[in-house]
GUDRENBA-829823 format. One record per atom (N, C-alpha, C, CB): y, x negated, z; chain; atom name. Coordinates in pm, 1 decimal. Glycine has a CB too. Layout:
Y:X:Z:A:CA
...
END
This chain:
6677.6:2806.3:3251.7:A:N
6779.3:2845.7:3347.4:A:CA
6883.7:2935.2:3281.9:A:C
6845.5:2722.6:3408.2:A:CB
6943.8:2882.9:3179.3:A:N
7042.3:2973.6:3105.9:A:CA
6995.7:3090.9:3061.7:A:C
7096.5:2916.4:2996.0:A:CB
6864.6:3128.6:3023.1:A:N
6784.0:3277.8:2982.1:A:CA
6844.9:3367.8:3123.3:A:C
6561.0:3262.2:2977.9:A:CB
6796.1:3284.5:3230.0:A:N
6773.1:3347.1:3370.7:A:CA
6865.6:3427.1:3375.6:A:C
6773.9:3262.9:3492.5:A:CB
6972.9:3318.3:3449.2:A:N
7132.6:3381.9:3442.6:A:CA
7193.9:3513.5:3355.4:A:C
7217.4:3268.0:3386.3:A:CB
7188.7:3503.6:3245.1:A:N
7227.7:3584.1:3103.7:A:CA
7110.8:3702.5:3142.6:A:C
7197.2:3478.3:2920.7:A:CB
6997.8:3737.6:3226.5:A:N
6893.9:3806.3:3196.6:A:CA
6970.0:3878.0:3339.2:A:C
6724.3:3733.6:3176.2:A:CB
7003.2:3843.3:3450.8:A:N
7056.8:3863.2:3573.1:A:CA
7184.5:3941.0:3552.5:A:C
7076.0:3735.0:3644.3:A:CB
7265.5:3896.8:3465.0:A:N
7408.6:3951.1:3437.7:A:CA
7381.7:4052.1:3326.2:A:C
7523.7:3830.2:3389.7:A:CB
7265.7:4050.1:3251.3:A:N
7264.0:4208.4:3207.0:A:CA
7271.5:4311.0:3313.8:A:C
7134.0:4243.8:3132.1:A:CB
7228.5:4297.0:3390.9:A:N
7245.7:4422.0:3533.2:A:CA
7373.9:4402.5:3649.6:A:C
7085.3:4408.9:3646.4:A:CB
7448.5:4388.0:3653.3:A:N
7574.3:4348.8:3689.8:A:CA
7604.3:4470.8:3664.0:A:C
7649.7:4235.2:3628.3:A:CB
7720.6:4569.2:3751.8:A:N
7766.3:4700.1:3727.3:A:CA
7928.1:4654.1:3653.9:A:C
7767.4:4802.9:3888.8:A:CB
7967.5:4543.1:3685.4:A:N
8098.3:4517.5:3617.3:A:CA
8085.0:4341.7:3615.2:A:C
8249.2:4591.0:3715.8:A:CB
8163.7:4334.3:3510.2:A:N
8203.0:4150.0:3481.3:A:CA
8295.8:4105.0:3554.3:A:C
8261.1:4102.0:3336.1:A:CB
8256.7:4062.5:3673.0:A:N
8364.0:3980.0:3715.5:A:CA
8307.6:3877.6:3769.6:A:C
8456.0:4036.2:3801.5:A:CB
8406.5:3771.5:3903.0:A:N
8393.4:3637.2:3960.4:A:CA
8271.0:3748.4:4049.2:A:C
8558.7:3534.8:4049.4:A:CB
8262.7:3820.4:4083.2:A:N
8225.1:3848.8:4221.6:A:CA
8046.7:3854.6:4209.5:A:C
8306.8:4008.2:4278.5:A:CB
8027.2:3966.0:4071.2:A:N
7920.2:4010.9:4041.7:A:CA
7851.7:3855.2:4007.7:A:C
7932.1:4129.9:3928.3:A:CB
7919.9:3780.3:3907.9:A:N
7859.5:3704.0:3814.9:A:CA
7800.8:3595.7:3912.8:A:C
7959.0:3652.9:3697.1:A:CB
7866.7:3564.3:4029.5:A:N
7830.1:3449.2:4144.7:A:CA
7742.6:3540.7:4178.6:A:C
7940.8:3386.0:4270.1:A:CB
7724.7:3629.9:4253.2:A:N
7591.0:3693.2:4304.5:A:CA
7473.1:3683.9:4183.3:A:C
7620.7:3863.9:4348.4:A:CB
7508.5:3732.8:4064.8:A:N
7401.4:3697.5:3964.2:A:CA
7314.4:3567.6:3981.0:A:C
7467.3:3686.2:3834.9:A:CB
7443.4:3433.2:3974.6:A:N
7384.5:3321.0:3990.4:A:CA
7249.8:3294.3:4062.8:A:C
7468.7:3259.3:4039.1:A:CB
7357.9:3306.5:4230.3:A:N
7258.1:3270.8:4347.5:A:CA
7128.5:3402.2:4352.6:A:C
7362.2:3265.0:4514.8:A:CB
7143.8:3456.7:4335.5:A:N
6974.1:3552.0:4331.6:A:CA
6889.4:3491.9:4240.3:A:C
6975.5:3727.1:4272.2:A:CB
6924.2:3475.3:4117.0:A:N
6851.1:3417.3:4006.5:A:CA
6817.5:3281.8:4110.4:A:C
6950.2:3391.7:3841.2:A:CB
6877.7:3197.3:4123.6:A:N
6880.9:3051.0:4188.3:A:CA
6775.2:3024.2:4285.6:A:C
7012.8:3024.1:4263.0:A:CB
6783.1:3164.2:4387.5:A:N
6706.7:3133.7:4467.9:A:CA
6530.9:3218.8:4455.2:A:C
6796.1:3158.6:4589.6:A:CB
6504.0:3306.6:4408.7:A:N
6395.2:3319.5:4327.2:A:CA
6342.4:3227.2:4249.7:A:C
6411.6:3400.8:4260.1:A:CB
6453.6:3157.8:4150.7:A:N
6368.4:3039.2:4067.0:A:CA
6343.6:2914.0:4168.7:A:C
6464.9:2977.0:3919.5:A:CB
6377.5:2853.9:4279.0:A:N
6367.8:2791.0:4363.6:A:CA
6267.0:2805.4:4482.9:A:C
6467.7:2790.6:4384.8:A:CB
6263.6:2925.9:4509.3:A:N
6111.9:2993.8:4602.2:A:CA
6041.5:3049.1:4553.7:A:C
6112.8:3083.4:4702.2:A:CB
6051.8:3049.7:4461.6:A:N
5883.0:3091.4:4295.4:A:CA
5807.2:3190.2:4397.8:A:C
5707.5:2887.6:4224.3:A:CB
5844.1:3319.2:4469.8:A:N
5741.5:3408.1:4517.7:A:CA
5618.6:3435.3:4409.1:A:C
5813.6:3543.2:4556.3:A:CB
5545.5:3500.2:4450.8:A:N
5419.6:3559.4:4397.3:A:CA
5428.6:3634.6:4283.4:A:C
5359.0:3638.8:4486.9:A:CB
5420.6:3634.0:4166.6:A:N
5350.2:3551.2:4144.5:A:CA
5418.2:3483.3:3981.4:A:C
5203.5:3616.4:4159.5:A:CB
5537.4:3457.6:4021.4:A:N
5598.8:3322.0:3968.7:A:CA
5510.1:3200.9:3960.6:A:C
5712.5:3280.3:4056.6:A:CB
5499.6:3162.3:4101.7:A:N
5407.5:3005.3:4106.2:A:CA
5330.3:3023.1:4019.1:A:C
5317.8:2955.4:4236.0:A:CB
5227.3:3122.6:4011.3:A:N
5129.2:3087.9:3960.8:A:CA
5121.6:3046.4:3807.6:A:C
5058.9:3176.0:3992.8:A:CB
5251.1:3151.3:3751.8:A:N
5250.4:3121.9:3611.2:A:CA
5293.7:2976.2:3584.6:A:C
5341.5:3219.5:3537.8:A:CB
5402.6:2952.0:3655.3:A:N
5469.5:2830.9:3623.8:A:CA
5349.2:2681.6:3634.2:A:C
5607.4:2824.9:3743.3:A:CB
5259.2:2708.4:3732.4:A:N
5149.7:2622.3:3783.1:A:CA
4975.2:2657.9:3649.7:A:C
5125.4:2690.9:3994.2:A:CB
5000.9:2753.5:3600.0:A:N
4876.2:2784.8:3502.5:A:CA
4880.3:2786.1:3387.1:A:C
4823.6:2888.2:3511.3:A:CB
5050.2:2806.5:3329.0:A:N
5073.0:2764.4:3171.1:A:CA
5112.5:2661.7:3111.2:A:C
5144.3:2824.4:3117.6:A:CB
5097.4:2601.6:3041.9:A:N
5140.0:2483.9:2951.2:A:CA
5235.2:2448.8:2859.4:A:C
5068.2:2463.5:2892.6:A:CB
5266.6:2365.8:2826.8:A:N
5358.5:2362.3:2697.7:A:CA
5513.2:2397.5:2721.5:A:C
5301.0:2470.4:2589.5:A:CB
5548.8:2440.4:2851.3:A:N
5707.7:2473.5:2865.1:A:CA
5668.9:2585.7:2881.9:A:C
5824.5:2450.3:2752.4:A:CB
5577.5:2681.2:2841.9:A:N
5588.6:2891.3:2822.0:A:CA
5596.7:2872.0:2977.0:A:C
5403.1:3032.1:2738.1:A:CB
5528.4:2815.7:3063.1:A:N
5511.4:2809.6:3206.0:A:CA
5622.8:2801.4:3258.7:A:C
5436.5:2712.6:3253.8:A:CB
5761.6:2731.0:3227.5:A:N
5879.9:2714.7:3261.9:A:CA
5959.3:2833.1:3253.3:A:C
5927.1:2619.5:3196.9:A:CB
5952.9:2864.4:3092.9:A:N
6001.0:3014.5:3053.6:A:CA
5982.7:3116.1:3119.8:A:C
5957.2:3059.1:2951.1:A:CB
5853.0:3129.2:3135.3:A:N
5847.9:3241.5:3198.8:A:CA
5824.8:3292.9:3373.1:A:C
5762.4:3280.8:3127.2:A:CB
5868.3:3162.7:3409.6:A:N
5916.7:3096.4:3585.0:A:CA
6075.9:3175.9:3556.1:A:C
5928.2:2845.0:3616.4:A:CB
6141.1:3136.4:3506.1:A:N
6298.0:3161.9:3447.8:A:CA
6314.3:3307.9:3411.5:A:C
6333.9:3069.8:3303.2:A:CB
6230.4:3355.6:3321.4:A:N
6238.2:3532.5:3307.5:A:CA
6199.8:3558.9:3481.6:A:C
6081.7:3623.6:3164.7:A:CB
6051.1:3604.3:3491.1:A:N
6047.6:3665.0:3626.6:A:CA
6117.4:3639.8:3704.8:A:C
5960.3:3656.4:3685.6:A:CB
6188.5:3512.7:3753.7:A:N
6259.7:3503.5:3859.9:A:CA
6390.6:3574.6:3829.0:A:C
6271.7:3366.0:3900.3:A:CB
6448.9:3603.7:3721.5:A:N
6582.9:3695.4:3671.5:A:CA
6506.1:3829.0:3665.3:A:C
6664.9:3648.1:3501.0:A:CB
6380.8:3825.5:3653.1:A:N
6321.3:3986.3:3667.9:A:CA
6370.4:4031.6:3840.7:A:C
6103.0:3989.1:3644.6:A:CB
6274.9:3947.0:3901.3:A:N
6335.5:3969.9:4054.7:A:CA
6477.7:3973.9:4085.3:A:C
6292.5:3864.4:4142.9:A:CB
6563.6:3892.0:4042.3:A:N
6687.4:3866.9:4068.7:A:CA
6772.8:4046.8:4048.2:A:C
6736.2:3727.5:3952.4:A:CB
6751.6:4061.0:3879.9:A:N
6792.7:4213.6:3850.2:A:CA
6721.6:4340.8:3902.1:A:C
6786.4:4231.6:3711.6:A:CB
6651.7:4308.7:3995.2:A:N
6611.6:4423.0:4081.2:A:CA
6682.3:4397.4:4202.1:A:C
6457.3:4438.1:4105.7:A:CB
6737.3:4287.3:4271.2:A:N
6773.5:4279.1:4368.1:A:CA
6979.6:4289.8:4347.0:A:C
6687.8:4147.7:4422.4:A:CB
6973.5:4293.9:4237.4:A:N
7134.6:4351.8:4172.5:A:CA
7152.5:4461.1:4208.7:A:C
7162.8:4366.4:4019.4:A:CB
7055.1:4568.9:4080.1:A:N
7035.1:4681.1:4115.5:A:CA
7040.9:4776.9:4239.8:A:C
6959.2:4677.4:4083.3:A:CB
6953.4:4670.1:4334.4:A:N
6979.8:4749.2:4499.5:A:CA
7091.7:4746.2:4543.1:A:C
6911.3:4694.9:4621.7:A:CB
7150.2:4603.1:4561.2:A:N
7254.4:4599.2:4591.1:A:CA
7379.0:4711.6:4526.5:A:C
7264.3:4475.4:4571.8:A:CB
7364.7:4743.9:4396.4:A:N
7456.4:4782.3:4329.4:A:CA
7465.3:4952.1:4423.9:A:C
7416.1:4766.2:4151.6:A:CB
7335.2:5026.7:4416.7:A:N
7291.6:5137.9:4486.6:A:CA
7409.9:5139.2:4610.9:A:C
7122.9:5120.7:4536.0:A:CB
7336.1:5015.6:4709.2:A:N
7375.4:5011.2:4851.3:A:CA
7566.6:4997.5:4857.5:A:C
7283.3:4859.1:4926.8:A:CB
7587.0:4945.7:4765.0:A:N
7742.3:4937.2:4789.2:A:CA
7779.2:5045.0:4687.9:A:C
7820.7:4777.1:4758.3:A:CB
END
């Protein structure tokens, strides 16, 4: 979870309360609805890497959905 977050707020256009809560909840809710194809990793690897890398992609998704946002506003 803490990779996630920290991986989300690299793409943040500025540090503040505003960005860093949006960081959160995007990360939050990607790692929580494991789209495609999250599940699968998290469901096919072993040892924790399966966790890890549930936690990267879902901050992968998350910092693309920053990014747009950042565009759109």
């Amino acid at each position: 979870e803490f990779v996630g977050v920290w991986i989300c707020l690299l793409f943040v256009p500025e540090i503040n309360w505003y960005w860093s809560f949006i960081a959160f909840v995007v990360f939050r809710f990607f790692d929580i609805l494991k789209p495609y194809p999250i599940k699968n990793f998290d469901e096919k690897l072993e040892n924790g890497f399966g966790i890890m890398i549930d936690d990267v992609l879902a901050a992968i998704y998350g910092a693309i959905v920053i990014v747009g946002l950042d565009v759109l506003l």
